[in-house]
C-alpha positions as CSV (number, residue, x, y, z in Angstrom):
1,X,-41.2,-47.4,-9.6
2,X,-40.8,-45.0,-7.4
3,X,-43.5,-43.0,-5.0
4,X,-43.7,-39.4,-4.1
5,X,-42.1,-39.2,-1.3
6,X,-38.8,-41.1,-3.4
7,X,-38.5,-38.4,-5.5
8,X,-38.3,-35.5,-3.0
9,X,-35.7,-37.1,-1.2
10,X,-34.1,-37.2,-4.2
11,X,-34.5,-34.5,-5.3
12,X,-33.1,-32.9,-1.9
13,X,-30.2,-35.7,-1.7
14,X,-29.2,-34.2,-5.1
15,X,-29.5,-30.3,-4.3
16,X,-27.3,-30.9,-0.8
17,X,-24.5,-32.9,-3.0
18,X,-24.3,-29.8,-5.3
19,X,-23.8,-27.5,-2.6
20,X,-21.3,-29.8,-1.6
21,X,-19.0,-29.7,-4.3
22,X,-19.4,-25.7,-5.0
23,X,-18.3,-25.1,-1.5
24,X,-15.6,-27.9,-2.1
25,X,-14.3,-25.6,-5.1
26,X,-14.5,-22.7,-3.3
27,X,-12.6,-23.8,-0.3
28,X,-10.5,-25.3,-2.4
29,X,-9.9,-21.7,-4.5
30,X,-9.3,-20.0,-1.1
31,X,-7.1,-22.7,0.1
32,X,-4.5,-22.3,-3.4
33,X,-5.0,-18.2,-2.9
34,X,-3.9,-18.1,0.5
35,X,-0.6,-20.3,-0.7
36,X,0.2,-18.3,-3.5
37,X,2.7,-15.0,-3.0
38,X,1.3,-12.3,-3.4
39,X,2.8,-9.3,-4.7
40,X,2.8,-6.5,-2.3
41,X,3.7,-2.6,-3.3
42,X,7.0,-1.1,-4.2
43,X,7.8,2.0,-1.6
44,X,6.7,4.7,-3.9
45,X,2.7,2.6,-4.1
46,X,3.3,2.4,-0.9
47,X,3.6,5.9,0.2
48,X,1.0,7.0,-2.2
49,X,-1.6,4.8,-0.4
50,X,-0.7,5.6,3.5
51,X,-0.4,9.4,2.7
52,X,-3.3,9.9,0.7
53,X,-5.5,6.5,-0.7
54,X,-3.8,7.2,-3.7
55,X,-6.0,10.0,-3.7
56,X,-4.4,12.8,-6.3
57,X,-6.5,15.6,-5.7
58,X,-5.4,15.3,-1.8
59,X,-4.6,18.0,0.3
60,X,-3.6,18.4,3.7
61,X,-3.9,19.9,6.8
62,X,-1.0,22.0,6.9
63,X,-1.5,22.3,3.0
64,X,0.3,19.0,1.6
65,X,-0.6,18.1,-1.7
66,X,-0.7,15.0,-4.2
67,X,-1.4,11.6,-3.6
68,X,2.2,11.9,-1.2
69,X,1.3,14.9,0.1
70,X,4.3,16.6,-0.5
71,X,4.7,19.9,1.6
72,X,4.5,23.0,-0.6
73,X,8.2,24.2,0.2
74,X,9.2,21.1,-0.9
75,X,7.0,21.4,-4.0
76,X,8.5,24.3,-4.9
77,X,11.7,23.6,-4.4
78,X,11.8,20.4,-6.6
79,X,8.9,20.7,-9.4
80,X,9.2,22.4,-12.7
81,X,6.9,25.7,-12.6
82,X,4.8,23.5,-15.8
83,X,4.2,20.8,-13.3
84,X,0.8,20.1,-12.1
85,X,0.7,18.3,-8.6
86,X,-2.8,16.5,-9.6
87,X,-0.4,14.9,-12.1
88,X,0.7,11.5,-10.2
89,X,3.8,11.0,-12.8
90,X,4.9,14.5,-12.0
91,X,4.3,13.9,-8.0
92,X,6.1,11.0,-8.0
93,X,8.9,12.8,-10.1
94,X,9.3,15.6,-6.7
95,X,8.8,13.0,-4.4
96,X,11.6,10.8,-5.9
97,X,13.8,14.5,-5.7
98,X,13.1,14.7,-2.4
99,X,13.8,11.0,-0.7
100,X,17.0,11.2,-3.0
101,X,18.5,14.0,-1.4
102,X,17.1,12.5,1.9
103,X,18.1,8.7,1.3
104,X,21.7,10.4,0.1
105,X,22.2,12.3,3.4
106,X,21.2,9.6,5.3
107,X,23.9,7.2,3.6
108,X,26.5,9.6,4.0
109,X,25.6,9.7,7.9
110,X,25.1,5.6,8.5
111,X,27.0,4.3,5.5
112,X,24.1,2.5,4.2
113,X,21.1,2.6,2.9
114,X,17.5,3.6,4.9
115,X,15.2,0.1,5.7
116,X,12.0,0.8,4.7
117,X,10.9,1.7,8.1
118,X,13.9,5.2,7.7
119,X,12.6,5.7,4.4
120,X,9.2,6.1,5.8
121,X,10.6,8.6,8.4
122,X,12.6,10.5,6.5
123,X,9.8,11.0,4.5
124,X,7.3,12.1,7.1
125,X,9.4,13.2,9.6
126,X,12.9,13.3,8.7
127,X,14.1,15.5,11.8
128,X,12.8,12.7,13.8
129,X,14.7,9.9,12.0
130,X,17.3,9.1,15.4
131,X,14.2,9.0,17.6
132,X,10.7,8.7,15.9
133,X,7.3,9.5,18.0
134,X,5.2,6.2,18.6
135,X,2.3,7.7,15.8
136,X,5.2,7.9,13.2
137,X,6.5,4.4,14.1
138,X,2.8,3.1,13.8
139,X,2.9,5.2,10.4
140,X,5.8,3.3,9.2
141,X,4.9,-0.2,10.1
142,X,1.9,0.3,8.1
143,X,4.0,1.7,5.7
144,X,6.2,-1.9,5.8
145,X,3.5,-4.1,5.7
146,X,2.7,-2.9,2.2
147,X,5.7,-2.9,1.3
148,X,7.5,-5.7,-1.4
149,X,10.8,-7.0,0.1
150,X,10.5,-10.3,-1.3
C-alpha cells in the first residue's frame, strides 16, 4: 500500500523520466541534422538572396531592379521589351545574358573559368575584378558561403 507522500514522488519520478527521454530525442534529432549534408544554393539562388532577399519587387539605390538587381542599362540591353522585371524567370533569363558575356570575357582573358568568388565580382563590380574593394570581397564571401560546390 502505498501513502501519500509515495505517490507524489512518483508521480514526479515519472514526469522527470519523460522529460528525459523527449530531450534525449531531441538531442538526438539535432545530433543526425547537424551530420547530414545539407544542400546549399546554386549561384543563381545565391545571388538572388545577397542582392535582394529574393525580394522581386526590389529596387535599388542607383535604380537596380529584380530580385538581382540588375542595373537598368543592363536591363535594357538584354530583356525582351514584353519582359516584366517583377517576373523572377524573366530576371534570371537577363541576368544569365549578362554573367555569360561576363563569364565568356573573363575566360578568354584567364583561360578558365570564374570561382565563385569572380563570378560574384563580375557581377557586382566587374571593373573591379583584378583588384576588388574589401566591401565587395565581404560581398562575395557571403556570396560563397551560400553557395553549392559539393
Amino acid at each position: 500500500m502505498q501513502t501519500p507522500g509515495t505517490a507524489g514522488a512518483l508521480c514526479r519520478a515519472a514526469i522527470f523520466v519523460g522529460i528525459k527521454v523527449k530531450l534525449s530525442i531531441v538531442a538526438v534529432g539535432l545530433v543526425v541534422g547537424l551530420c547530414l549534408p545539407t544542400r546549399a544554393m546554386d549561384r543563381w539562388n545565391a545571388l538572388s538572396q545577397i542582392e535582394s532577399g529574393d525580394d522581386d519587387h526590389a529596387v535599388g539605390s542607383a535604380g537596380e531592379i529584380s530580385r538581382y538587381q540588375i542595373k537598368p542599362v543592363l536591363w535594357r540591353r538584354y530583356a525582351p521589351t514584353s519582359a516584366d522585371w517583377t517576373n523572377h524567370t524573366h530576371a534570371l533569363s537577363v541576368a544569365r545574358q549578362a554573367m555569360q558575356e561576363r563569364c565568356a570575357a573573363f575566360e578568354r582573358a584567364m583561360h578558365r573559368l570564374p570561382t565563385d568568388t569572380e563570378f560574384y565580382i563580375l557581377w557586382n563590380a566587374p571593373a573591379q575584378i583584378d583588384r576588388p574593394g574589401k566591401a565587395v570581397l565581404d560581398r562575395a564571401k557571403r556570396f560563397c558561403n551560400l553557395v553549392d560546390r559539393q
